[in-house]
C-alpha positions in Angstrom: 94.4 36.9 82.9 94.2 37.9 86.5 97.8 37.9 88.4 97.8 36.4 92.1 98.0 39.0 94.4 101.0 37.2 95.9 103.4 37.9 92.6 102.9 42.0 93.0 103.7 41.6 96.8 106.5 38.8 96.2 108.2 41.1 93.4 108.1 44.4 95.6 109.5 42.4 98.6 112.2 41.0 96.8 113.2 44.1 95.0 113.2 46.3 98.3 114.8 43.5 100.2 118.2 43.2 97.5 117.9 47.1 97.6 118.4 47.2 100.6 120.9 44.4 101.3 123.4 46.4 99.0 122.6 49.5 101.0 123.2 47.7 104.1 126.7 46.2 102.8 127.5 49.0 100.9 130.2 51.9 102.1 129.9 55.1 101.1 129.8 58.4 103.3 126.4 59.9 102.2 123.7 59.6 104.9 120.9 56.6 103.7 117.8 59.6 103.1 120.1 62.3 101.5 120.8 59.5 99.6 117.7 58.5 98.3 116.6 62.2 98.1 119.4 62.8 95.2 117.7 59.4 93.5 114.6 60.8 93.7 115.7 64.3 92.0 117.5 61.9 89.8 114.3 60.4 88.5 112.4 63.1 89.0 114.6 66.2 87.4 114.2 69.7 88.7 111.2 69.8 91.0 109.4 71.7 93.7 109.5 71.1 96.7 105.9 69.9 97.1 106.8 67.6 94.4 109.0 65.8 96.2 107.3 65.3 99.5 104.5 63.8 97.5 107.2 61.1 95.5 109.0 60.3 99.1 105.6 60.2 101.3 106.9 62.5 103.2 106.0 66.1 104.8 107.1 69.4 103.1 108.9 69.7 106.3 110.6 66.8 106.3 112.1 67.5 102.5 113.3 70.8 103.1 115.5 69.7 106.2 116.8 67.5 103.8 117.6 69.4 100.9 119.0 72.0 103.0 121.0 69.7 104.3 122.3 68.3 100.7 122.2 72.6 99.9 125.0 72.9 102.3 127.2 69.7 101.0 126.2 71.2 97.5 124.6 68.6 96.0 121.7 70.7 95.1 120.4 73.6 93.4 117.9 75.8 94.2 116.2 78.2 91.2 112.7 80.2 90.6 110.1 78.2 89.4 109.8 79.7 85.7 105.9 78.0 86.1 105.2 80.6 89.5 108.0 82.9 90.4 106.8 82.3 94.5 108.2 78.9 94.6 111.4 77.2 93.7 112.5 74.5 92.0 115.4 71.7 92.9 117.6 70.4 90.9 121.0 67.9 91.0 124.3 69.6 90.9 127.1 68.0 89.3 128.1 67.9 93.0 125.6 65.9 93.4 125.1 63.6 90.5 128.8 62.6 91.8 127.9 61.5 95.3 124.7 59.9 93.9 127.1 57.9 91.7 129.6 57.3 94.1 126.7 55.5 96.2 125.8 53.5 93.1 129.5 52.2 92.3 129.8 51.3 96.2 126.0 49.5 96.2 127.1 47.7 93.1 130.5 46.9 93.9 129.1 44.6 97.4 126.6 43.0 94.5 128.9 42.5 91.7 130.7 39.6 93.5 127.5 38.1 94.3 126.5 38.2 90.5 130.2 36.8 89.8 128.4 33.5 91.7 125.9 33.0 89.2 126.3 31.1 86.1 125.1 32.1 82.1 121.6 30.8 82.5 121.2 32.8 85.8 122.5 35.9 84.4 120.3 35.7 81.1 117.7 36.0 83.6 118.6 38.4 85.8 118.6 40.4 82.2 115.4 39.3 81.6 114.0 40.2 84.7 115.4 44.0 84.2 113.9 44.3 80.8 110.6 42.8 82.5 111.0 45.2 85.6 111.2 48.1 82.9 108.5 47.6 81.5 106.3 47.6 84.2 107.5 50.9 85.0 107.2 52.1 81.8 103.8 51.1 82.0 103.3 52.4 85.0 104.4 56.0 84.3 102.3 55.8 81.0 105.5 55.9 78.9 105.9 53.4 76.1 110.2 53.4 76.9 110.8 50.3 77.8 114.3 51.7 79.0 114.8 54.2 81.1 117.9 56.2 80.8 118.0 56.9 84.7 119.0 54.5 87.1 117.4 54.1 91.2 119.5 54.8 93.5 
C-alpha cells in the first residue's frame, strides 16, 4: 500500500505545530534551544559533541556555545570519551534532567486543560495516536519497542 505523500507531511506539521503551541504558552525559565539541547541528550544519552550537531542540524560550533552555556547552569556533564581519549562525551546531570523536567510539567500543564476539553472517545484516540506515533519511531530507529521509556522535550 502506498501512503499519500500528504499524510507524512500532514502528521509532521501537526505534531511540530502542538509542540510548539505548548512551547509558545508554556512558562518556564530555560532558554527554547538549551531546552531542546537537554531533550536531545535526553534521547540521545551521553554523546560527543559531533554527535549532537549531526541530531540538531546544527554546526559543531553552534553545539558547543550551547553546551557551555548549559556547562555553566550545570545541566551538563562533560567526561573522556572511553571509545578515543581526545574527545569528550556529554551527558545530563541530575541538574539537568530537573530543568528538562521542569519544562515538560510547564508544556503539559498549558495542554492538560486543553485535553480536560475533550471527551472519552477523543481521548481513546489521542492514546491511539501515541501508541501509533511510537511505533513509527520505533520503526524508524530499527528498534522493535514500541514504547520508548524517554519522553521529547
Amino acid at each position: 500500500m502506498t501512503v499519500p505523500t500528504t499524510l507524512g507531511n500532514d502528521l509532521l506539521r501537526s505534531a511540530a505545530r502542538l509542540s510548539r503551541w505548548a512551547s509558545r504558552h508554556a512558562s518556564f525559565d530555560v532558554p527554547f534551544a538549551q531546552a531542546r539541547l537537554l531533550a536531545l541528550l535526553d534521547e540521545l544519552g551521553p554523546s560527543r559533541v559531533s554527535t549532537l550537531a549531526a541530531a540538531d542540524h546544527s554546526s559543531q560550533p553552534t553545539i558547543t556555545t550551547q553546551l557551555q552555556r548549559l556547562e555553566a547552569s550545570g545541566w551538563v556533564h562533560r567526561a573522556s570519551d572511553p571509545d578515543d581519549a581526545r574527545a569528550t562525551v556529554v551527558s545530563l546531570s541530575d541538574e539537568g534532567q530537573a530543568a528538562l523536567e521542569s519544562v515538560r510539567r510547564a508544556r503539559l500543564a498549558v495542554l492538560s486543560p486543553v485535553l480536560d476539553q475533550l471527551d472519552g472517545p477523543a481521548l481513546a484516540r489521542v492514546q491511539v495516536a501515541i501508541e501509533v506515533m511510537n511505533e513509527l519511531l520505533a520503526l524508524a530507529s530499527g528498534t522493535t519497542d514500541h514504547h520508548p521509556t524517554r519522553k521529547d522535550g
